[in-house]
N, C-alpha and C positions, 0 to 999 in steps of 0.2 A: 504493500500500500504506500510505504515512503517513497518509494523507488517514481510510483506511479504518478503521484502528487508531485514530488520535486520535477518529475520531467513535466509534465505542465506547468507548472511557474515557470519552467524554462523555456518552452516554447512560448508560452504566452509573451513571456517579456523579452525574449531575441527579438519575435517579432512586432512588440510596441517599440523596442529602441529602433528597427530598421526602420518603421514606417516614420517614426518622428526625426530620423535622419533625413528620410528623403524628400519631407513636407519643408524640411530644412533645404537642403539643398537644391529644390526647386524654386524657394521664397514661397513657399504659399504658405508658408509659417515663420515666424521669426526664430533665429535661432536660440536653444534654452537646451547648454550642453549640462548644464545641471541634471534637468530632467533623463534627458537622454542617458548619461552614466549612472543612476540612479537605476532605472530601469535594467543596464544591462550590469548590473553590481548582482540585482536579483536573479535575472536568470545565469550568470557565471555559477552564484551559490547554489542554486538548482540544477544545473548540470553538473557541477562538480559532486553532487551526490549522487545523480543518475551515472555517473564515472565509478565511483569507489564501488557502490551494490551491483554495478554490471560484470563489473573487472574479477573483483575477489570471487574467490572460489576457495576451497578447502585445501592448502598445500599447496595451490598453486594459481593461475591465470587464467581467465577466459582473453584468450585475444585471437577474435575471429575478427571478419571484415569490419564489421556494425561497430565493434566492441574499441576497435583500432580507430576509425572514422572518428566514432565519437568523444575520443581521448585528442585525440589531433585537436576537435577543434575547438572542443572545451578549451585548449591550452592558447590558440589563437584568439580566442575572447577574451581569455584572461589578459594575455601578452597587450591586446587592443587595448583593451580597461585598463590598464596601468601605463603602459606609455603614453596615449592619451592625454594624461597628467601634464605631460610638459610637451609629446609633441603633436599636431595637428596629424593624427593617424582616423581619427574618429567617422572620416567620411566611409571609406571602406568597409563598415560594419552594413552598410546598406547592401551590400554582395554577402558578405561574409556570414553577415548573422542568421540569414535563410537558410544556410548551410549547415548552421550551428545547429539549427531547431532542426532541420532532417537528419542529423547526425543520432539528435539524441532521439527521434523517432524513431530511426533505424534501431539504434542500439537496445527499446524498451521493445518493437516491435518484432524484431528478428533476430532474437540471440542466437547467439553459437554456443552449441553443447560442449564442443570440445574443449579440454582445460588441458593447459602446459605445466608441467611441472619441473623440478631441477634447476631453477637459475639459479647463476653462479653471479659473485658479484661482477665481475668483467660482463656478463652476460646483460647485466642489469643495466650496466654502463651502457653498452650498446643499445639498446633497446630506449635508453633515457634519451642519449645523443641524437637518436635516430626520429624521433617523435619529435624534439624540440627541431632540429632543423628543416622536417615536415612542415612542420606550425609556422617558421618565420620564412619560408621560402613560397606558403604559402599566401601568408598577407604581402611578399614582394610581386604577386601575382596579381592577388587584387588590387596594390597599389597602382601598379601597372597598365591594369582594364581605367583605370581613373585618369590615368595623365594621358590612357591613349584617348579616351572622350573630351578632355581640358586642349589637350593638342589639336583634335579634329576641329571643336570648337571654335579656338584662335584663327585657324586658317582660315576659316571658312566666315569668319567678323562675325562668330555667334557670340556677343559679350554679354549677353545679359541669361538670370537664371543660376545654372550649376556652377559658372566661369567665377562669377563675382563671387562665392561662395566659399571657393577651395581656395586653396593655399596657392603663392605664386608658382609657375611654372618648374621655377630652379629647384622652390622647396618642395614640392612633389616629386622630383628626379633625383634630390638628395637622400627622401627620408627611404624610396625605392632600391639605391644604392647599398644605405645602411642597413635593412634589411638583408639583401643579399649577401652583405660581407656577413653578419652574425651568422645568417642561416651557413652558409659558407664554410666556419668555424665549426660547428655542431657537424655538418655533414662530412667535414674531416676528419673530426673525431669519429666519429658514429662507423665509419667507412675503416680505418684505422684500427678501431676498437673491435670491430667485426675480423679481421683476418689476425689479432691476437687471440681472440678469446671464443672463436666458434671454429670446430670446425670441419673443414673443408668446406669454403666458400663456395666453389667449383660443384660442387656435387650438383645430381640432376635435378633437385629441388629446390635450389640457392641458383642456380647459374645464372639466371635472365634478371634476377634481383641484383644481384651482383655486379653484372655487366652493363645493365642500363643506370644502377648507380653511379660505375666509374663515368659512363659517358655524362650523366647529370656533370659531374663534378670537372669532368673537362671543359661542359659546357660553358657552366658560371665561372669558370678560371681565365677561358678564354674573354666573358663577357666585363669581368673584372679589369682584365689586362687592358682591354680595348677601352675601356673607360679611363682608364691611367696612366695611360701609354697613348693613347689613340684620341682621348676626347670624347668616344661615342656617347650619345645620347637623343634622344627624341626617339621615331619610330625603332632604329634600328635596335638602341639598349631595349624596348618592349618587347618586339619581336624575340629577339634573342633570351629574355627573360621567359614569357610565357612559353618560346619551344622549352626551354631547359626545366620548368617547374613541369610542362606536362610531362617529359619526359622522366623526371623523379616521380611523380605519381605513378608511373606505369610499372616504374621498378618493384615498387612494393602492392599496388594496389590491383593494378593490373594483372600481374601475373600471377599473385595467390587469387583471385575471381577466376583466372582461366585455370588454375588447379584445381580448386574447389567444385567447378563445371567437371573438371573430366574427371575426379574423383565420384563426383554425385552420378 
């Protein structure tokens, strides 16, 4: 029954914070980030309960797809809700939080029976590192869907609406950046951590996790470099951001869907 209840206060309030973001950022309401963090203070504490009763098992883990989703992005609302605090991240909960509330739908709606057991603390590491740069590579995503709309915008002399609303151009391409170097960090470790303390990466059930990781991590090294070395920015840093996150999605989430298919 807790379980049941908390996940409703967390959808209900994902989705009152997205909808008074976007009444916000359209202007057809003034802005009142009080309210807005308020709202999504509650449903972070609501999912973060729907987190712990889904997760825990006896001895060991449920972490099936639903169970993983919904851990992901518990931790990007949280991460959203605290940064927020000092940097103008808060637009992107309008993408983000609809996600948040299917995540926790998914995870009260379709659990997974099966339960893991035996982590080792390196093992734990891994799995920590791994979800966190999940969670921040994915708000550099939806940062990204935001500057590629604020971009279209400018060119096209749309200034009024969304444009007057968000942050300036640079500072949306900066906070996108910064995202990506943290998630960056974590996905190093996480990547690192994985071929110390599991193993046989390579094996037939790890291999395409594994592979489309390293190429994630080529990806955002290259997109990194280009930006430091190179200057990129506008379409091209987007592009290059969203191929590289979708392509870490697929590492892990893709390929255990398509096992779980040919297992079922």
């Amino acid at each position: 029954m807790l379980t049941l209840f908390s996940a409703l206060v967390a959808v209900v309030f994902y989705c009152t914070a997205a909808c008074r973001q976007m009444l916000s950022l359209t202007r057809r309401l003034p802005v009142r980030q009080g309210l807005v963090n308020a709202a999504s203070a509650l449903a972070v504490a609501g999912h973060g309960i729907v987190v712990y009763t889904t997760l825990r098992a006896h001895e060991g883990l449920h972490l099936g797809i639903s169970e993983t989703i919904s851990l992901v992005f518990f931790l990007i609302a949280a991460l959203l809700l605290l940064a927020s605090i000092k940097k103008p991240l808060m637009p992107a909960a309008v993408g983000l939080y609809p996600l948040a509330a299917l995540s926790v739908i998914g995870a009260v709606g379709f659990p997974q029976s099966s339960i893991e057991y035996g982590f080792t603390p390196g093992m734990l590491v891994h799995i920590a590192t791994s979800v966190l740069a999940y969670a921040l590579l994915i708000m550099a995503a939806g940062q990204a869907i935001l500057l590629a709309i604020q971009t279209h915008a400018l060119r096209h002399n749309h200034l009024r609406g969304i444009v007057q609303v968000l942050p300036p151009l640079t500072t949306m391409e900066r906070l996108m950046f910064e995202l990506i170097t943290y998630g960056m960090a974590f996905l190093t470790a996480s990547i690192i951590s994985g071929f110390l303390f599991i193993n046989d990466l390579f094996a037939q059930h790890l291999v395409h996790k594994t592979v489309l990781s390293l190429l994630a991590w080529v990806l955002f090294s290259i997109l990194l470099w280009g930006r430091y070395q190179r200057g990129w920015r506008g379409s091209l840093a987007i592009r290059w951001t969203l191929g590289a996150v979708i392509v870490l999605i697929l590492a892990y989430f893709g390929t255990r869907l398509i096992v779980q298919l040919l297992h079922g």
